[in-house]
N, C-alpha and C positions, 0 to 999 in steps of 0.2 A: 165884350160880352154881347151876347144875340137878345137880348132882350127888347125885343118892340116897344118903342116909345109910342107909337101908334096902337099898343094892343085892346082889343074887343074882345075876349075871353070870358068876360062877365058882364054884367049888368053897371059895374062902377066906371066903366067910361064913360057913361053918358053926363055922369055928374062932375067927376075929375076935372081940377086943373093940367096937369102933367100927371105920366108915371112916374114914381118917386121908386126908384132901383136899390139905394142905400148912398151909403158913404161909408171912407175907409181908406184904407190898403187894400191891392189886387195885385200879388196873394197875400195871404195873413196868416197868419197865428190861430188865430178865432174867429169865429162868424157868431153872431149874434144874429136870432131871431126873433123880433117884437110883433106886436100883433096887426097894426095898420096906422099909416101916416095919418097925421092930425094937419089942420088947418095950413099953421105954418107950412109943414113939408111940405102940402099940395103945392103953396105961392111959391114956393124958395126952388122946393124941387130935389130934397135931401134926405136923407131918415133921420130922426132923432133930432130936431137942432130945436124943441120948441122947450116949455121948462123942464117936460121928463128927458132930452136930451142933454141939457144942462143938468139936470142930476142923475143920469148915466153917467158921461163923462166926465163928474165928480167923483165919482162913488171907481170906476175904472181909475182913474190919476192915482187915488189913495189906496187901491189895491198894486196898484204897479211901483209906488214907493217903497212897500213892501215886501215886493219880487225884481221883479226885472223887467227890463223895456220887452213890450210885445206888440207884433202889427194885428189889427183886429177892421172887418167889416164888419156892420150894424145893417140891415134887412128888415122887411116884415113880412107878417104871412100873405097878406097881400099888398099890392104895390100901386092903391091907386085907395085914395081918402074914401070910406064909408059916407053918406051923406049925415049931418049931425055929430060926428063924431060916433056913431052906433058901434056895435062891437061887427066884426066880418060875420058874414051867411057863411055856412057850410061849402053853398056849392061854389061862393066866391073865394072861399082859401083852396080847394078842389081846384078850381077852373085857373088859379095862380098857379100852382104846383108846377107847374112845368118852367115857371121863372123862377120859381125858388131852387129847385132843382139845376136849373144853368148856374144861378147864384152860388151852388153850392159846388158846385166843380170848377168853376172859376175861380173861384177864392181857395179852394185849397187849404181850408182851416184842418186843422188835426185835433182843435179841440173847440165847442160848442157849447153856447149859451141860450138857454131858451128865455128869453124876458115875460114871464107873465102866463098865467092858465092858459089862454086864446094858444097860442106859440108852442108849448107846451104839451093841449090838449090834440094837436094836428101833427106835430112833428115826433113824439117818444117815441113810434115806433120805425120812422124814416129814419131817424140820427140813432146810430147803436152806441152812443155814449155822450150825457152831455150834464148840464147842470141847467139850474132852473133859479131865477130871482125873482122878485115880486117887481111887479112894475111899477116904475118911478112916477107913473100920470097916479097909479092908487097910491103910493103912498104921500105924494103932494097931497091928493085929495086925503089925507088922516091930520093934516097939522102936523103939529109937536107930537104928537100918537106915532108918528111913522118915524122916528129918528131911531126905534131899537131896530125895525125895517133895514134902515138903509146899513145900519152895522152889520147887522147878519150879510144884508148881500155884502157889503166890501171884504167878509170875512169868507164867502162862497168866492168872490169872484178873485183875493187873493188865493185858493186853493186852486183854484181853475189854471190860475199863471203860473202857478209852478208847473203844472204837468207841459209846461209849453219847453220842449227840450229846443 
């Protein structure tokens, strides 16, 4: 993959530890797009590994019990930690797009998971067919409030596996 671990694109290299690319399979099933690495990912240097990855790849297990084994990469809209955790600027998921874009011919998904409004709100009209889950960092942040949350998505993310021929 051509993605500069070195990239200046935006404003978020100044403050990054590393670019965080994803994690996965390369090619896959599905690509999954979240909205920006948190803490962890900056240190580790992964998508998803901190507790909303740990209940991702919860929530993925118990859909795939239900269907069938699928290869799948995880992403975000951009690829370098916001400072505080902030939600991504416009011009910084803009100014990634063209990593997301290699990410996304690299990986070769056939089918598409948007994690969360942020992901969602940038990519509906790039991806001409995908699905959409509530993000596992908001629904951590509900308590016991977010457990009908996390069924609904295992119950999107089982429909998603099946279309996976």
């Amino acid at each position: 993959m051509n993605i500069p671990l070195n990239c200046t694109n935006c404003q978020l290299h100044k403050t990054r530890k590393q670019v965080v690319v994803g994690r996965g399979s390369i090619p896959a099933d599905i690509l999954f797009i979240g909205e920006a690495p948190g803490i962890s990912e900056d240190t580790i240097g992964l998508a998803f590994i901190g507790e909303g990855g740990k209940l991702l790849d919860y929530m993925i297990s118990e859909a795939i019990k239900n269907t069938h084994p699928v290869t799948y990469y995880i992403t975000n809209t951009v690829l370098c930690r916001p400072p505080e955790n902030r939600e991504p600027e416009p011009t910084e998921i803009l100014k990634c797009r063209v990593n997301i874009l290699e990410i996304i011919q690299e990986v070769g998904a056939t089918v598409f998971c948007l994690i969360g409004k942020v992901a969602e709100r940038y990519y509906k009209d790039i991806i001409p067919y995908y699905h959409t889950i509530v993000h596992p960092a908001a629904i951590l942040r509900m308590g016991n409030a977010g457990s009908d949350l996390i069924s609904r998505n295992i119950k999107t993310l089982t429909e998603m596996i099946r279309e996976v021929r």
